[in-house]
N, C-alpha and C positions, 0 to 999 in steps of 0.2 A: 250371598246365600250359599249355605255349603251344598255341594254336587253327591249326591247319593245315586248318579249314576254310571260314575265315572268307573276305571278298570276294575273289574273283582279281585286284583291285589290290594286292593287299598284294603283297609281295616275297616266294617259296617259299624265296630259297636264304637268305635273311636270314634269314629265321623255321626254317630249317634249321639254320643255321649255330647259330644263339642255342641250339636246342634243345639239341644236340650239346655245345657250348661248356659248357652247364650239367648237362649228364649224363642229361639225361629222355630219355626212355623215346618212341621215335616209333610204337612199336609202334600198329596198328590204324586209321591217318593216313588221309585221304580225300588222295590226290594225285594222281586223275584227270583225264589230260591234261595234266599240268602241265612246265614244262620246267626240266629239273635236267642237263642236258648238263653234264659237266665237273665235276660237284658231287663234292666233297669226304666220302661218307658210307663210311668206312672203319670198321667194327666197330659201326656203326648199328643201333640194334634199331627193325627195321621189322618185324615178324612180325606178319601179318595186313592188313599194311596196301591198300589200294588203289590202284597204278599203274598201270591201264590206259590204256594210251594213250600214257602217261608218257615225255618223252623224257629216256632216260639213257644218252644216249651219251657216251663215252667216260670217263664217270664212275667213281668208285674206290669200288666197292663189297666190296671185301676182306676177310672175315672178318664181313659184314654176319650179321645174322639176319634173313631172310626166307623164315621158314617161313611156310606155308600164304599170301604174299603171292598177291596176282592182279596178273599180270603182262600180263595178255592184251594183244596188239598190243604192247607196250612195245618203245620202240627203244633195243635195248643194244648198238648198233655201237661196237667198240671198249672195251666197257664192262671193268673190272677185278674181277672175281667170284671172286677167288682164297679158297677153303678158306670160299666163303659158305655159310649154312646154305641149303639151298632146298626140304627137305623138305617135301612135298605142296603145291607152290606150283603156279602155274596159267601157263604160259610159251607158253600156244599163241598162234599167227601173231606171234609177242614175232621182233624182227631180232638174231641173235647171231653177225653175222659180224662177224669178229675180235675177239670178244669171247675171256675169257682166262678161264675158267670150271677150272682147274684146282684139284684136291684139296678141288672142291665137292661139298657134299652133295645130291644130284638124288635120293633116296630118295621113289619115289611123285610124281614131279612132273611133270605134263604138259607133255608137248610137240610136241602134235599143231601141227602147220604152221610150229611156228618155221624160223623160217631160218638156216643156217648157211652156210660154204664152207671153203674149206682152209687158211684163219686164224685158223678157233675151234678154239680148246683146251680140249678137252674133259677130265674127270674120267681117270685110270688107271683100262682095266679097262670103262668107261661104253662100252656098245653103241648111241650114236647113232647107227646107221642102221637100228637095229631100234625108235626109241625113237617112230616119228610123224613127225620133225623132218622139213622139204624141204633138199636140200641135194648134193654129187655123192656119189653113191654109194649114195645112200638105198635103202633095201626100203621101198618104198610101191605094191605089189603090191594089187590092188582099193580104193586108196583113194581118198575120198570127198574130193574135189579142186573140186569144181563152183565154181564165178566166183570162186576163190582169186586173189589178187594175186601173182603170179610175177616180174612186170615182172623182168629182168635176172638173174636167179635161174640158181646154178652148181646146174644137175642132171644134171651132164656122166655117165655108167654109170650113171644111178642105174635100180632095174627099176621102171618104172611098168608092169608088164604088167596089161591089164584095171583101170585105172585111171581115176576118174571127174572127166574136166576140162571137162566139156563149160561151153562159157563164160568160162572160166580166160583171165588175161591172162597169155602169155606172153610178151609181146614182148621180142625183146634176149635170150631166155632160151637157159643153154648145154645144149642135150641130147645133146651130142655122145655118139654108144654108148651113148646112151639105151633101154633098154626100152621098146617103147609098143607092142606086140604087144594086140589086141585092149580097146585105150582108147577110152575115147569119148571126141571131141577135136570134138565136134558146135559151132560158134560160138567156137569157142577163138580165141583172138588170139595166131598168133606170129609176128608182123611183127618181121622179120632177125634172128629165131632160126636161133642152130645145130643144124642136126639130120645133122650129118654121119657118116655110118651107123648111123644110127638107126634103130629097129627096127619101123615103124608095120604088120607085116602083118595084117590084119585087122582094123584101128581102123575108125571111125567118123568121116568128115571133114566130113560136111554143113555146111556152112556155114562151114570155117575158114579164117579167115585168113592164109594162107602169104606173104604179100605181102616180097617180099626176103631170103626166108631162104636160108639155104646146106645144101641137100638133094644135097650130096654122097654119094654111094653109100649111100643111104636105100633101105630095103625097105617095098616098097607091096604087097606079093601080096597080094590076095584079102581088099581094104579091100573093107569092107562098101559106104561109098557117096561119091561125091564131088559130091553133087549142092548146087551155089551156093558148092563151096571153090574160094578165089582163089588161084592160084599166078602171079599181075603178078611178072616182077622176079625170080623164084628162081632164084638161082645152082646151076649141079653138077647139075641136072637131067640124068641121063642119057638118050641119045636112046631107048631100049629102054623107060626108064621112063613117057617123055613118049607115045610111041606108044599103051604099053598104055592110059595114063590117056585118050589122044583118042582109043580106043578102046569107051570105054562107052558106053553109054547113050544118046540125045538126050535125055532128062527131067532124068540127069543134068549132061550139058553145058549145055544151054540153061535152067537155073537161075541166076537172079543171085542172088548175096552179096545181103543185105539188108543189110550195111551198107559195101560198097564200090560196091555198084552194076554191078558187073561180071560178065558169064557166065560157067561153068567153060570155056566153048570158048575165047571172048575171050582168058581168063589164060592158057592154055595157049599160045597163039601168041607169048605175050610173055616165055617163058624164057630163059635161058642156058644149054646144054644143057653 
């Protein structure tokens, strides 16, 4: 049988290819971290095997079996997943934008934090917004989000109400009619994110990063705190909104960002209203 776990000098897609070519069995394969971008594993029995990390983008995994595989982190941008097995397989923080996951079997399969957008094609019928996955639209209502990688991330309506990001990088990220009603968004990073009518009343801002976002008609009532969030540079601030926020506090104004350096009073002076 060939050895797929032999030195990471050897060649994956060679040793792939040969497998496949002679008909064995890849079932249970250690292929963590490994890069198969583009790989040819159409009708592949992978089941149980090990890809985490794995990048298999754009790859043609069609018709594969990867039950109970662990996928976790795996980058399947683009990837071809049509009518795959993926029963009880493990797909959290896995990228599945534009990936083509149609008349697949997701039975029991995790998908807490994968990422999607409005290119993955999802299963007939498959209730990915109730399923964990981030993506626009999601129901991710009190979920457990804390220093997740969001970077660029479409969660345009999605409801994060009382959702736990505190620390999350969201930079670039779209929340446009986003729910964030009573989130803790405490050191979150969303530098020139959309948040254009978004829904933050009540969240938790200490410490976050707003540095260039576009906080077009954004709801702030009765945020818990703003003590050391930098808003340098935020576009659409309205002047009602801006007032109320150089309204609070002095503990909370005159707190810097500990990682921009800069007071809540300071960023306030520097919006675009």
């Amino acid at each position: 049988m060939v050895n797929l776990t032999v030195d990471r000098a050897n060649s994956d897609s060679e040793m792939l290819l040969a497998a496949l070519k002679s008909g064995e069995s890849l079932a249970g394969v250690d292929l963590y971290d490994r890069d198969l971008s583009g790989a040819n594993l159409c009708g592949a029995n992978l089941s149980g095997a090990s890809l985490i990390g794995a990048n298999l983008g754009g790859a043609n995994l069609s018709g594969a079996n990867l039950v109970e595989a662990d996928l976790r982190g795996a980058n399947l941008q683009g990837a071809i997943l049509q009518s795959a097995a993926l029963q009880n397989s493990c797909l959290c923080r896995a990228d599945l934008r534009n990936a083509n996951l149609s008349e697949a079997d997701l039975s029991d399969a995790k998908l807490q934090v994968a990422i999607y957008d409005s290119l993955t094609v999802w299963p007939s019928g498959f209730r990915f917004k109730n399923c964990g996955a981030v993506g626009p639209g999601a129901i991710l209502s009190g979920a457990f989000l804390n220093t997740a990688n969001l970077r660029f991330v479409d969660l345009s309506g999605a409801n994060l109400l009382g959702a736990y990001l505190s620390g999350a990088d969201l930079t670039g990220a779209n929340l446009g009619g986003a729910g964030l009603s009573g989130a803790n968004l405490q050191r979150a990073f969303l530098t020139g994110a959309c948040l254009r009518d978004a829904r933050l009343n009540g969240a938790e801002l200490q410490g976050a990063d707003f540095r260039g976002a576009d906080m077009t008609d954004v709801s702030l009532d009765h945020v818990t705190s703003i003590e050391g969030a930098d808003f340098t540079g935020v576009r659409g601030l309205g002047e009602a909104v801006r007032a109320m926020l150089s309204h609070r506090s002095s503990t909370e104004l005159d707190s810097w960002n500990s990682y921009t350096r800069t007071t809540t009073r300071e960023s306030l002076n520097c919006v675009s209203v």
